[in-house]
C-alpha positions, -999 to 999 in steps of 0.1 A, spaced: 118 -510 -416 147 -481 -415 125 -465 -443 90 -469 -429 103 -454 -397 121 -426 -413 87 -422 -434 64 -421 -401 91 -394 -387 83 -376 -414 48 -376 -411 50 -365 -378 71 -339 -387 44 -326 -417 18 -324 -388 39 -306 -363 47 -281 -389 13 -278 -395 4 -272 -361 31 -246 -357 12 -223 -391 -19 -228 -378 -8 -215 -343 10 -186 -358 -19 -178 -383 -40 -177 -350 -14 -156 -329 -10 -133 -363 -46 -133 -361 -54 -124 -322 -26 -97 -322 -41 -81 -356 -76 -77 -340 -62 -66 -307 -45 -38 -322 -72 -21 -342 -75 11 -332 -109 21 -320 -114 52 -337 -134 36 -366 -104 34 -384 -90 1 -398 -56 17 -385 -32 -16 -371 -18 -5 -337 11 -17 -322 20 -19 -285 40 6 -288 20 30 -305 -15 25 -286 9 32 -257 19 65 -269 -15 74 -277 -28 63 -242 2 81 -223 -3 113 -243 -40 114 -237 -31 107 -199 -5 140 -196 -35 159 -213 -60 151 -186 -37 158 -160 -24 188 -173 -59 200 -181 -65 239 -164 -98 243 -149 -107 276 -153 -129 297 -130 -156 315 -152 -183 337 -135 -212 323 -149 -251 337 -144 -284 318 -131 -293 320 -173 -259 318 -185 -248 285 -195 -201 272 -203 -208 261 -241 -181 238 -247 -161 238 -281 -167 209 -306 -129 200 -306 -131 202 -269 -163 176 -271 -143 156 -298 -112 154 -271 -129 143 -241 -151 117 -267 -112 111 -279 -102 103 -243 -128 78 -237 -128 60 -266 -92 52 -258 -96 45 -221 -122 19 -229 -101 3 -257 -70 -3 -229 -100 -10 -203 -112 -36 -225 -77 -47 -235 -72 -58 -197 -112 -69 -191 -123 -86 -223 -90 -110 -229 -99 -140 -245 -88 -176 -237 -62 -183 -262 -56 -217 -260 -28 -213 -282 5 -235 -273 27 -219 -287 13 -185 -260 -16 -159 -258 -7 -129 -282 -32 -108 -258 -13 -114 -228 18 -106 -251 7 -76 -264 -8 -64 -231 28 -70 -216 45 -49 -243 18 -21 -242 25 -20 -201 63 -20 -207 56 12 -233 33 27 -204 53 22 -177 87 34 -193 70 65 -209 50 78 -178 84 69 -157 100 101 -180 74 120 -188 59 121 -143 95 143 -135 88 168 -163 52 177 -145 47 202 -115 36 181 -84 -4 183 -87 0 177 -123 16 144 -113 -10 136 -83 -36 140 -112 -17 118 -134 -11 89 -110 -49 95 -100 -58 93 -139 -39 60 -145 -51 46 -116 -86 48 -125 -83 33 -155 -59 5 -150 -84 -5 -115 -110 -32 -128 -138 -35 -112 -155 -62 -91 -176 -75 -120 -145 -75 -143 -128 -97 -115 -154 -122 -121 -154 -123 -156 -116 -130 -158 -121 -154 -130 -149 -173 -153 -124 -167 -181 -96 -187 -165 -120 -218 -154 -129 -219 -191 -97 -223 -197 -87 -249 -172 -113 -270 -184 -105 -264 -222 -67 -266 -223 -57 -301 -221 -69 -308 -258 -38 -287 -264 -14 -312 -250 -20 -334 -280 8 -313 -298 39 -325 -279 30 -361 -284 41 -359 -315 72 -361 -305 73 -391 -285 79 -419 -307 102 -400 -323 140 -416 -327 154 -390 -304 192 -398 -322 177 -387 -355 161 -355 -341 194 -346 -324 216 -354 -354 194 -330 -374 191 -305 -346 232 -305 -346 229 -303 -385 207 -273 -381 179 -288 -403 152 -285 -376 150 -272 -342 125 -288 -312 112 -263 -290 85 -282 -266 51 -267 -263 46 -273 -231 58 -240 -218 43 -218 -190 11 -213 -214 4 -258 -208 5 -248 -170 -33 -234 -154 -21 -220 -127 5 -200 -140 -18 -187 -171 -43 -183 -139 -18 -161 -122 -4 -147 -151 -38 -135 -158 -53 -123 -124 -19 -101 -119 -34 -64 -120 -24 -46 -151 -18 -15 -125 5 -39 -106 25 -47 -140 30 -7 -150 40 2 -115 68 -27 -109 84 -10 -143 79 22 -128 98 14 -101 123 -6 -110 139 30 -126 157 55 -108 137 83 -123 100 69 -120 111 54 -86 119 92 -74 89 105 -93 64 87 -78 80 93 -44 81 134 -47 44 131 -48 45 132 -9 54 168 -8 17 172 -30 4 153 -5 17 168 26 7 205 12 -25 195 -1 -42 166 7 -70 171 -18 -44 169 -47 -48 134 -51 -81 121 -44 -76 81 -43 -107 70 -28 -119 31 -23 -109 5 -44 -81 28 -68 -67 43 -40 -64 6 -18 -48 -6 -48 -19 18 -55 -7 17 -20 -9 -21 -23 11 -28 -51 35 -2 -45 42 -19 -11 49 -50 -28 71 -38 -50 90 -25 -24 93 -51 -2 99 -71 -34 129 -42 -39 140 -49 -2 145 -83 -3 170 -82 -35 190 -57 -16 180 -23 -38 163 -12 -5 182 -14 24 182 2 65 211 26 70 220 35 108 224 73 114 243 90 141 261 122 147 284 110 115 253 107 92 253 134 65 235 166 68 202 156 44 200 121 65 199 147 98 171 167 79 150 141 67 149 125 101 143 155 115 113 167 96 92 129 103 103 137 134 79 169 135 57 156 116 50 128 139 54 144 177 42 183 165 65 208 147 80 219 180 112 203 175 149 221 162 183 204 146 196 218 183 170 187 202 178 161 174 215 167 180 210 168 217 190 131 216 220 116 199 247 126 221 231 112 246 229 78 225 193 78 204 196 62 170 182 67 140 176 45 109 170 53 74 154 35 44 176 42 13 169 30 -21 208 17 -31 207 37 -61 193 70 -46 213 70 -14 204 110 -12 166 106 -1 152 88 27 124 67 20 111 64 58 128 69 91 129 51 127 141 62 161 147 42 193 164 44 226 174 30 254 161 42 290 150 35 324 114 35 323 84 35 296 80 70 285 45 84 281 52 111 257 79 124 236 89 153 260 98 125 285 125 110 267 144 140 263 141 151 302 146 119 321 145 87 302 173 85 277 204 61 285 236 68 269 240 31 244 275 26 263 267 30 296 229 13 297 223 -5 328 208 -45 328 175 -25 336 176 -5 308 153 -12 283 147 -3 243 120 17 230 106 27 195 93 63 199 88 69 161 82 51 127 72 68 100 73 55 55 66 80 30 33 77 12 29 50 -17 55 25 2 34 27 37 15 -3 47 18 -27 75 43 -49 53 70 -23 51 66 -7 86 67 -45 100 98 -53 81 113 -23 98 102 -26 129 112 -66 133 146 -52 113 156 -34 143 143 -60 168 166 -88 152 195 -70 135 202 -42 158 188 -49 189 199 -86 194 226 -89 168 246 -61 171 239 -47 206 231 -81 219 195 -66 239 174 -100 245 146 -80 268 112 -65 256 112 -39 230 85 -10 241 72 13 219 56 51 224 28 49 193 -1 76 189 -35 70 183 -42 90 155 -80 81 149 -95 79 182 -111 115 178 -123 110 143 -141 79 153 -156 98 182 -171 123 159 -185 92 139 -201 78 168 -217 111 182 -232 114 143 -248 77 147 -261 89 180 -276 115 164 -291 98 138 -272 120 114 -260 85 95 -269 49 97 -250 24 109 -247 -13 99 -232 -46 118 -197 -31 113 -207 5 120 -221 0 154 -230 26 182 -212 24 214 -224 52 230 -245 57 259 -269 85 262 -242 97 291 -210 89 271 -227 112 244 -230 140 269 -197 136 280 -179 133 244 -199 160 225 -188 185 258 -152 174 253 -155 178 216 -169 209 213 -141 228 236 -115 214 216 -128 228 186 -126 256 200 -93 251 219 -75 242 185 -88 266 160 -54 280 157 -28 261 137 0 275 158 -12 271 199 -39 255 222 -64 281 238 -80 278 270 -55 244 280 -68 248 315 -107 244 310 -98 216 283 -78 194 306 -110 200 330 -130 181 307 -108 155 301 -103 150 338 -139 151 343 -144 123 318 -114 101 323 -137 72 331 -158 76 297 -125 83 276 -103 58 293 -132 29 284 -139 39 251 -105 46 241 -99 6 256 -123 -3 233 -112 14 203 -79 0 204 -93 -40 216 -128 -43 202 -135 -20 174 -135 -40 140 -145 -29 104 -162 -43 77 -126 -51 62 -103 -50 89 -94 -61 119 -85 -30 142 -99 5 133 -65 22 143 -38 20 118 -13 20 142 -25 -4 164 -30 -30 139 0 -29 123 15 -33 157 -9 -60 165 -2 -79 138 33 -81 138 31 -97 172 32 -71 196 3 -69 230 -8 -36 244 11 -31 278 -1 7 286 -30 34 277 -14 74 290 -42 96 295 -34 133 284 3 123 282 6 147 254 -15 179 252 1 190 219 -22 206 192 -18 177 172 -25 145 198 -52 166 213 -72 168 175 -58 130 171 -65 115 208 -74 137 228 -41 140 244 -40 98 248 -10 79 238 -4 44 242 25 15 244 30 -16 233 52 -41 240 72 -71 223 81 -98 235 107 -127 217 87 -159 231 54 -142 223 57 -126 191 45 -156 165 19 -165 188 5 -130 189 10 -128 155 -15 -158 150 -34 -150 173 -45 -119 155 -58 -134 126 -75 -166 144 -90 -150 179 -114 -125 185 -91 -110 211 -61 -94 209 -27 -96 232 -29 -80 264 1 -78 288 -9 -91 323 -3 -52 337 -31 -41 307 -58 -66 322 -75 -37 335 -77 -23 300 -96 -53 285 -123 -50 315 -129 -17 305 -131 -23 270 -154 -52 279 -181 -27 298 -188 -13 259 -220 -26 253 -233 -31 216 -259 -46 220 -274 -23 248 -265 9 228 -287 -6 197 -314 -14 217 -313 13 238 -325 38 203 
């Protein structure tokens, strides 16, 4: 009997073995194919080597010089043959890393997928190659390169679905796979170990991550842009070189053109990966004060203008925090030097309507604030590529618990002074659907009147005229006339902007108000021409707003949000939701 069952372990043991070469032989096989090169060639690629080929054709695109050439009505740009064999190059290779990503097969092999390996080694190559190679490059260079990359690593809707329809294949194929690891269970366990120890044979079980659906499922619906940028990030220098590209972006806004689903995407994943980043501690929120040194002063200083209007000095930032306003940085641990975004609050005796006000009559020194006093946010502000609703909220609510209620032990409501930085540009969109210039849909609807248009176009066209210049407001009197005049109008369709507005994908047209509204705050005040700056006046016509948090309230607002087709109101804003209520839809539409 000892021989027979040493015989039948035997067996098994032929099989298994057997399994293994032929699942080798298939992963030998899947990575050879994979890493042909495209170029007609029977070249083998490896990872590493497609990836420097892909990276080097990137920095060639985006270092490309477009060059201005006077050209007649008969004249034609004749374009060299190695310039046509380039771009044919370019594309060649773009669709062999597009189809790496789009065209995966379901390798039910399982021992693991060789395409999902090699992808994960070519995205290690891209990601640690573009991390050196993006600080060598001039700015715009490296807003066309992230642009470039983006482009290509974004897969379209109908590639979503076929990697969807990819995955259910194998769901439904990948138990026959199973059948491996019972060859091991009538094993005599003793005998396997006493051979393991003897180093004869090792037993590695094949039912790894690749026997699990939903892992392979998420392994495989994980963007491949999402995979190059966490690398990217995760290193000091590609980390700083993707965030200098906000000075491109504050010069030139055209520099990197990141429109629809590209664009969505970047800013997506690279606000995952930092609040990924903040939650193992390698972002963190560093108080300032008068202490803080000089660079933290400037940085603050500078979101400071960019927010409330480039009126400002070092002389009123100074001034503010002697008289006890706060600052807070976000610092990447390893790049203490540069702030990431900044945050300012106070403490004062009333809600202030503008930023003026907090400097004249509302500010509270922090040791001598009264029971009354009460804490305001008047500015938040994340560089571009870590902004989103995620990482403004985890400031925000870091503040609220930490600082506020932890260390200076404030339990009351927190306030905020917030600008509404699209109210204009969705004014000029309405007048162009009353116009008929463009069509609007179920989520692009008219609001206006035929006298609200008469109002708004009036009021429009005087302040483009009254803000022409970069540097003042002309004719202030005549334009707060207009604004006075049509308070009424303004003050109900700014109501409804803010309350009722909703877009095809979102929930709140403002940014600023839905990221407030969905971290649980209500609106508790609307200023008319609180602020008749150049800036507010081309943003809101002058209109700021505040909003208010309350502890018991919060979740439930936050809920609420999502589930109800109204959001939070505080009992003093009643007025506000009548007024957005008086906004007929349906009347407008039927009205043309």
């Amino acid at each position: 009997m000892r021989f027979k069952s040493i015989g039948c372990w035997l067996g098994r043991i032929a099989r298994t073995k057997n399994i293994e070469m032929k699942s080798h032989k298939i992963v030998y096989k899947r990575f050879s194919v994979l890493a042909k090169d495209s170029y007609s060639s029977q070249e083998r690629l490896l990872p590493s080597e497609l990836a420097a080929r892909y990276v080097q054709s990137l920095m060639n695109r985006s270092t490309l010089k477009v060059e201005n050439k006077s050209v007649t009505d008969n004249s034609t740009v004749k374009v060299s043959n190695s310039k046509q064999e380039e771009e044919e190059s370019n594309r060649r290779l773009i669709t062999q890393v597009r189809t790496m990503f789009t065209s995966e097969p379901v390798d039910l092999n399982p021992w693991g997928s060789s395409a999902r390996k090699y992808q994960e080694i070519f995205c290690q190559h891209v990601a640690s190659l573009l991390a050196q190679h993006m600080n060598k490059l001039l700015l715009e260079p490296r807003a066309r390169l992230v642009q470039n990359f983006m482009q290509d690593f974004t897969l379209s809707d109908s590639e979503v679905l076929g990697r969807l329809k990819r995955i259910s294949q194998w769901t439904q194929e990948v138990s026959r796979f199973s059948e491996s690891a019972e060859v091991f269970q009538d094993s005599d366990v003793s005998l396997l170990e006493e051979q393991t120890e003897s180093g004869e044979y090792s037993l590695h079980s094949a039912l790894d991550m690749n026997s699990d659906p939903l892992l392979v499922a998420r392994e495989m619906m994980t963007s491949p842009a999402f995979k190059v940028l966490w690398r990217i990030l995760n290193s000091n220098e590609g980390f700083m070189a993707l965030l200098f590209l906000r000075g491109t972006l504050s010069l030139n806004r055209n520099a990197l053109a990141l429109q629809g689903t590209s664009g969505r995407q970047l800013r997506y994943h690279v606000n995952q990966i930092c609040e990924q980043l903040l939650q193992s501690d390698l972002l963190l929120f560093e108080s300032g004060s008068l202490e803080s040194n000089g660079r933290s002063l400037m940085f603050t200083l500078n979101d400071w203008r960019e927010e409330w209007g480039i009126r400002r000095s070092m002389h009123d930032l100074v001034d503010r925090l002697y008289r006890g306003y706060r600052f807070y940085n976000l610092k990447h641990k390893l790049i203490p030097s540069y702030s990431l975004g900044t945050l300012h609050f106070h403490f004062a005796n009333s809600v202030p309507i503008n930023d003026e006000s907090i400097l004249k009559t509302n500010t509270v020194s922090m040791d001598k604030r009264t029971q009354h006093s009460i804490a305001v946010i008047n500015h938040i502000r994340v560089r571009s590529f870590i902004g989103g609703l995620g990482m403004e909220q985890q400031f925000i609510n870091h503040v609220i618990t930490t600082e506020l209620r932890e260390n200076f032990k404030y339990f009351g409501d927190i306030y905020t002074l917030s600008p509404i930085p699209f109210f204009v540009p969705w004014l000029f969109h309405q007048m162009k659907l009353y116009s008929k210039v463009i069509q609007g849909d179920q989520w692009d609807t008219l609001v206006l009147t035929s006298r609200d248009a008469a109002i708004v176009e009036d009021i429009l066209s005087w302040l483009k005229n009254a803000t022409q210049d970069a540097h003042h407001v002309k004719q202030v009197a005549q334009l707060e006339q207009k604004l006075t005049s049509g308070k009424e109008t303004l003050m109900k369709l700014v109501s409804y902007f803010l309350l009722n507005a909703k877009g095809r994908r979102m929930r709140c047209l403002d940014s600023v108000a839905r990221m407030h509204f969905s971290n649980g705050a209500e609106l508790y005040r609307i200023n008319f021409m609180a602020d008749l700056s150049r800036r507010r006046l081309r943003q809101s016509l002058g209109i700021t707003v505040n909003y208010r948090y309350k502890r018991e309230d919060q979740e439930r607002n936050m809920l609420r949000f999502y589930e109800s087709d109204t959001l939070a109101v505080a009992e003093e804003a009643t007025r506000l939701q009548q007024l957005a209520n008086l906004v007929d839809t349906h009347h407008c539409s039927s009205s043309l």
